[in-house]
VEXKOL-652788 format. One record per residue: residue number from 0; x, y, z of N, C-alpha, C in turn. Coordinates in pm, whole numbers, plus 50000, padded with zeros to 5 digits. Atoms other than C-alpha are relative to their C-alpha. Example, Ala and Ser with C-alpha at 12.3 -4.5 7.8 and 13.67 -1.06 7.14 Angstrom:
BEGIN
[0; [50089; 49881; 50000]; [51230; 49550; 50780]; [50090; 50120; 50000]] [1; [49918; 49881; 49994]; [51367; 49894; 50714]; [49923; 50109; 50073]] 
END
This chain:
BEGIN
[0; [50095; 50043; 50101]; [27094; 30822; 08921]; [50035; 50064; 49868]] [1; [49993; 49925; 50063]; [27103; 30878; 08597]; [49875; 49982; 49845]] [2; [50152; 50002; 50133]; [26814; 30946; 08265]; [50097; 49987; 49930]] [3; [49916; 49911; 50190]; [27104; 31016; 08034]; [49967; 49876; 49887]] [4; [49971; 50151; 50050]; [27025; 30636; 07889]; [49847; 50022; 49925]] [5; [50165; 50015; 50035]; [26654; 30699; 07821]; [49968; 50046; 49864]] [6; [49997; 49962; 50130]; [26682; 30821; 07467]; [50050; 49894; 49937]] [7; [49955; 50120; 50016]; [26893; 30549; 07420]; [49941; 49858; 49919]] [8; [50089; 50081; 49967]; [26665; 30327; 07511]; [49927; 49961; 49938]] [9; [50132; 50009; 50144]; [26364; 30395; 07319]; [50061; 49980; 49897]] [10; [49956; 50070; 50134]; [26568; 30408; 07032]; [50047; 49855; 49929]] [11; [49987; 50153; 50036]; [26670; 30083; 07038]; [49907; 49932; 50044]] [12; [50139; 50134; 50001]; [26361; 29932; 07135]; [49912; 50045; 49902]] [13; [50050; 49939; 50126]; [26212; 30155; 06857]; [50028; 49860; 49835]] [14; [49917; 50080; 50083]; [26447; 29983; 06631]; [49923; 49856; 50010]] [15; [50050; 50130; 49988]; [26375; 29629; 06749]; [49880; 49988; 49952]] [16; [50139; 50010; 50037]; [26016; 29659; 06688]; [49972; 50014; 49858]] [17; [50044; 49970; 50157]; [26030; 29835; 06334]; [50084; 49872; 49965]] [18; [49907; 50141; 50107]; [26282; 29549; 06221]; [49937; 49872; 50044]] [19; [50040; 50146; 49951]; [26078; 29225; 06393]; [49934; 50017; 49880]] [20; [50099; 50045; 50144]; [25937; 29069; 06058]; [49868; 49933; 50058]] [21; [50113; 50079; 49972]; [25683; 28903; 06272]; [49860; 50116; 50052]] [22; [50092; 49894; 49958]; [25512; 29259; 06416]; [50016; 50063; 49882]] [23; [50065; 49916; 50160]; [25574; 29416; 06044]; [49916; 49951; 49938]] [24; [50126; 50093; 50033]; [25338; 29130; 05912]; [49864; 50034; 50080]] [25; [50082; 49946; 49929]; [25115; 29265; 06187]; [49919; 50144; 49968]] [26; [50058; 49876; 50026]; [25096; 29634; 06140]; [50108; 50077; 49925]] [27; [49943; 49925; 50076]; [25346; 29732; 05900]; [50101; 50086; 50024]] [28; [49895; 49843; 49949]; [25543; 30072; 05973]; [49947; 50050; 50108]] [29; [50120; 49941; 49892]; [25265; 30154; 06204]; [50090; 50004; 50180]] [30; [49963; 49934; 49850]; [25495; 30237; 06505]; [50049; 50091; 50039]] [31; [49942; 49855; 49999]; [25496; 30541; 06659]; [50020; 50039; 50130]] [32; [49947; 49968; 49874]; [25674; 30728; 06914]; [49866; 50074; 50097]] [33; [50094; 49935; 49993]; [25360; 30952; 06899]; [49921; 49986; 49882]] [34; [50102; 50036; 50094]; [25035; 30862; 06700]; [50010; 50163; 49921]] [35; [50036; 49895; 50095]; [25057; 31126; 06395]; [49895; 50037; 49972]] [36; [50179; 49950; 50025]; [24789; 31374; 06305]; [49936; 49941; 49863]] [37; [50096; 50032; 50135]; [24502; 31329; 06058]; [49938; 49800; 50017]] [38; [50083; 50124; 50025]; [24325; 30948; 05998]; [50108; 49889; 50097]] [39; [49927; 50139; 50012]; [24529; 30644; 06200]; [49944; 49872; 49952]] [40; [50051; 50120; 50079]; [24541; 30302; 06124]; [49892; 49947; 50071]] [41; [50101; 50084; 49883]; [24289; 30058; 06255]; [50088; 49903; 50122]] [42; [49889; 50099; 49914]; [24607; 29867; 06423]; [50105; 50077; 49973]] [43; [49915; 49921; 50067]; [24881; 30045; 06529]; [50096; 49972; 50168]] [44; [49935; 50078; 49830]; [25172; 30006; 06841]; [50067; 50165; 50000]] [45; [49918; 49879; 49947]; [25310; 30330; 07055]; [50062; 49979; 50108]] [46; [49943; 49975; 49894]; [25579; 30396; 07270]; [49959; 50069; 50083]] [47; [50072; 49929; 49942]; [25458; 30515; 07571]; [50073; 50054; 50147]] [48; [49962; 49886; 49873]; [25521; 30691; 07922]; [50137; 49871; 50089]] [49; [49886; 50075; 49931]; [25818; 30556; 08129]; [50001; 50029; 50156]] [50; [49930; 49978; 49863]; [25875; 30542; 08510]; [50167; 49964; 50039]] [51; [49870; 50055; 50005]; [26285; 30543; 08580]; [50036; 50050; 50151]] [52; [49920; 50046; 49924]; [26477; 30426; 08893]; [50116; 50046; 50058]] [53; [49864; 49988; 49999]; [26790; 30544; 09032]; [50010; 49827; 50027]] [54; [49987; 50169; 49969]; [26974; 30185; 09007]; [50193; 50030; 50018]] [55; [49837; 49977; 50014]; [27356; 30330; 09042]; [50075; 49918; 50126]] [56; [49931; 50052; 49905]; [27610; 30183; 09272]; [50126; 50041; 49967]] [57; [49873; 49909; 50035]; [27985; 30221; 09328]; [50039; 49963; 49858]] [58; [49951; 49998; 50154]; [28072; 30097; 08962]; [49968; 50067; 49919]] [59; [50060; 49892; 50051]; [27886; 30376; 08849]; [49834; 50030; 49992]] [60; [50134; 49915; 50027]; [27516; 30542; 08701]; [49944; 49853; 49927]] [61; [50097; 50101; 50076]; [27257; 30300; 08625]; [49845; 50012; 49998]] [62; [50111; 49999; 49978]; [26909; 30281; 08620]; [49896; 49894; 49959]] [63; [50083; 50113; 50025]; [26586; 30084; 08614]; [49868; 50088; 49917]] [64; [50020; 49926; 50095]; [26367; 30203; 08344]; [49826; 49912; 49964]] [65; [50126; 50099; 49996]; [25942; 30030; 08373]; [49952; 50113; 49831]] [66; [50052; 49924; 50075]; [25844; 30136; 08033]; [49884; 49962; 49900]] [67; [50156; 49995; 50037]; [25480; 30137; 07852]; [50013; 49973; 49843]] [68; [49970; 49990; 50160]; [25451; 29978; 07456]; [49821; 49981; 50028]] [69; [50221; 50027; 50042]; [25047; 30008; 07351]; [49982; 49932; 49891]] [70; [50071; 50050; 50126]; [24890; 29807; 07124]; [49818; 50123; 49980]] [71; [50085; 49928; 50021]; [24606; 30036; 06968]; [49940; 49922; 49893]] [72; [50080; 50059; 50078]; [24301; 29881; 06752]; [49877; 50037; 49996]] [73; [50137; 49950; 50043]; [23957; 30007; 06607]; [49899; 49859; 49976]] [74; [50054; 50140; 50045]; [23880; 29591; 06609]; [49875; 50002; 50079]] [75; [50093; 50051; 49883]; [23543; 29466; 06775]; [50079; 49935; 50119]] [76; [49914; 50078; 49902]; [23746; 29230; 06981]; [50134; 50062; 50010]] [77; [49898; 50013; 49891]; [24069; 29175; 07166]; [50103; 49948; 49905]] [78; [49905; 50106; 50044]; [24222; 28916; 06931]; [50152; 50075; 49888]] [79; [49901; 49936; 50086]; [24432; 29123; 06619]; [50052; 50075; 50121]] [80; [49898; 49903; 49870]; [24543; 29364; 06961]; [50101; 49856; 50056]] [81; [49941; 50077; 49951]; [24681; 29070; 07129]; [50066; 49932; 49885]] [82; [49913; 50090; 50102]; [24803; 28876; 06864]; [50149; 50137; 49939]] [83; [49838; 49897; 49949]; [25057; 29201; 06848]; [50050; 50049; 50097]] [84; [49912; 49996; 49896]; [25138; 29226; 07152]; [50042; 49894; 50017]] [85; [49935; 50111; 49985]; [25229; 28882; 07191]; [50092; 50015; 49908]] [86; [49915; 49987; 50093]; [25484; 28969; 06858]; [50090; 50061; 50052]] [87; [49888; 49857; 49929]; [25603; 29319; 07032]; [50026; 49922; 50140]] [88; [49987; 50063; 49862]; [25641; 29110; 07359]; [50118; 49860; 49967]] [89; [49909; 50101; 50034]; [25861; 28815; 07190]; [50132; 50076; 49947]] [90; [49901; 49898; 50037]; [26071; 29084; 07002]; [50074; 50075; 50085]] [91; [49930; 49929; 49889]; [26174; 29303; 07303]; [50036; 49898; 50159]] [92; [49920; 50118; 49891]; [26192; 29019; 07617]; [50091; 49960; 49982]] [93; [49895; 50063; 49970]; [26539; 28965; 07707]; [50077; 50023; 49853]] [94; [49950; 49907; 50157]; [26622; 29169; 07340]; [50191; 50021; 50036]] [95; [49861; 49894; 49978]; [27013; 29233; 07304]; [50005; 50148; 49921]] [96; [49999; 49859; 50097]; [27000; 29573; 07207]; [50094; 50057; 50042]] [97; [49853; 49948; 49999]; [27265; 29765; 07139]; [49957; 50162; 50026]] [98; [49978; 49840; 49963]; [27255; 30122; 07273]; [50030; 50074; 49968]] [99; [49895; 49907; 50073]; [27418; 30451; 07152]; [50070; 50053; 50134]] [100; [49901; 49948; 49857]; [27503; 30552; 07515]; [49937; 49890; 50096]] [101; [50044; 50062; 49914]; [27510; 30312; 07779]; [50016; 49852; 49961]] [102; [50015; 50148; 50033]; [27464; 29913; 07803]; [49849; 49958; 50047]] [103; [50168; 50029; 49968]; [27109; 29759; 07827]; [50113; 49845; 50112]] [104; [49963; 50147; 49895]; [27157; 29463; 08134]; [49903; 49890; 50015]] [105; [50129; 50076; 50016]; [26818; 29317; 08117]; [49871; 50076; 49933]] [106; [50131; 49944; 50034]; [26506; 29361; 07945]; [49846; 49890; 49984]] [107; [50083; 50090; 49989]; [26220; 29182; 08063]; [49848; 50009; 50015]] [108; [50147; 49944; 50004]; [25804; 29204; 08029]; [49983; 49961; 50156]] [109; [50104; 49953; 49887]; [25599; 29313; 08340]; [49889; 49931; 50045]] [110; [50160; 50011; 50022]; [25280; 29301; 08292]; [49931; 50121; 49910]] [111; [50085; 49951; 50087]; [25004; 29396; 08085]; [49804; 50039; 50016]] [112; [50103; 49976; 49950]; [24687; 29561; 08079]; [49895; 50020; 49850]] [113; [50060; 49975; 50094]; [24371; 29500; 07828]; [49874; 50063; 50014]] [114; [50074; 49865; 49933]; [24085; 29765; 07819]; [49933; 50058; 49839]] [115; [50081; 49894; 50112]; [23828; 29926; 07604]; [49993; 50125; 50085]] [116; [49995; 49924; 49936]; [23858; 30263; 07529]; [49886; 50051; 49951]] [117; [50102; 49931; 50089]; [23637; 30552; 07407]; [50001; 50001; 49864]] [118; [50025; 49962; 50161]; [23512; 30558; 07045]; [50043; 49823; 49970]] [119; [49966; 50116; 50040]; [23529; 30172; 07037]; [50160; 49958; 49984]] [120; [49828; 50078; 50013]; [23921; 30119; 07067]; [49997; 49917; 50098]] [121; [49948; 50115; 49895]; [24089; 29858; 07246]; [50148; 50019; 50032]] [122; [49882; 49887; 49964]; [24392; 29957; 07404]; [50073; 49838; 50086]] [123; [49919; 50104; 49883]; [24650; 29664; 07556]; [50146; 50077; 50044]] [124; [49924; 49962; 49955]; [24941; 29801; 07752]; [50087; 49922; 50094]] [125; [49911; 50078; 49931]; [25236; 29630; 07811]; [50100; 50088; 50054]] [126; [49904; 49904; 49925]; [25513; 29734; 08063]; [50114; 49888; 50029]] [127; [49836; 50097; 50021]; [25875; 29611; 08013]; [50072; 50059; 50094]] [128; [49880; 49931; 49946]; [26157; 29675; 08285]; [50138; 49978; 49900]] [129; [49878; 50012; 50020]; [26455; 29735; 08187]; [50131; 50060; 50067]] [130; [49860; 49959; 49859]; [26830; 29767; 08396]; [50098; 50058; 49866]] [131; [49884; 49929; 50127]; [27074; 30010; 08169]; [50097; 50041; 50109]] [132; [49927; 49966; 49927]; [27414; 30097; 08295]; [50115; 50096; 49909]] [133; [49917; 49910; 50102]; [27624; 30412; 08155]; [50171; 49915; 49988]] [134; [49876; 50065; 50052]; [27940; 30241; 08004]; [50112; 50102; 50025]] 
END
């Protein structure tokens, strides 16, 4: 097995997300690896917790990589949350992203989970697999 890809990873799905013109029309710069201190926005998208796979075989180190993007919102409703995740969900499905270590092999949405939280947020949580293989 191997993690060495998981830095990787995020970074280029980091990437993808800040550069989709259709989720910057959404929430701007507003994506963070980790929500920064002091005031956030009222709409805002985070990278989130990862479960990873050994996926290796004899051609080498690979792995399978289930990983967590949030939509976060201070909205009454559901609708501005979803209407960016459906953006961050068109942007990263089946994404060619280019890696700094490694090759991405697939990247495909999961499933998703929508949910009020405390203090009136709304919280949707999508979960993308993805198959990486060290080059």
């Amino acid at each position: 097995m191997s993690y060495a890809m998981s830095a990787a990873l995020q970074g280029a799905i980091y990437q993808r997300l800040a550069g989709d013109p259709a989720l910057a029309a959404l929430v701007g710069a507003h994506i963070y690896d980790a929500p920064p201190a002091g005031t956030l926005p009222g709409l805002y998208l985070t990278l989130g917790a990862e479960t990873v796979r050994d996926a290796s075989d004899a051609d080498g180190n690979g792995a399978w990589h289930d990983l967590t993007v949030a939509v976060i919102s201070d909205a009454a409703g559901f609708q501005s949350a979803k209407e960016v995740a459906a953006a961050a969900s068109d942007a990263l499905d089946d994404a060619p992203l280019a890696l700094t270590r490694g090759r991405l092999v697939s990247l495909h949405f999961r499933r998703a989970r929508a949910q009020r939280e405390s203090g009136g947020l709304r919280r949707i949580d999508m979960i993308f697999r993805a198959r990486v293989e060290d080059a």
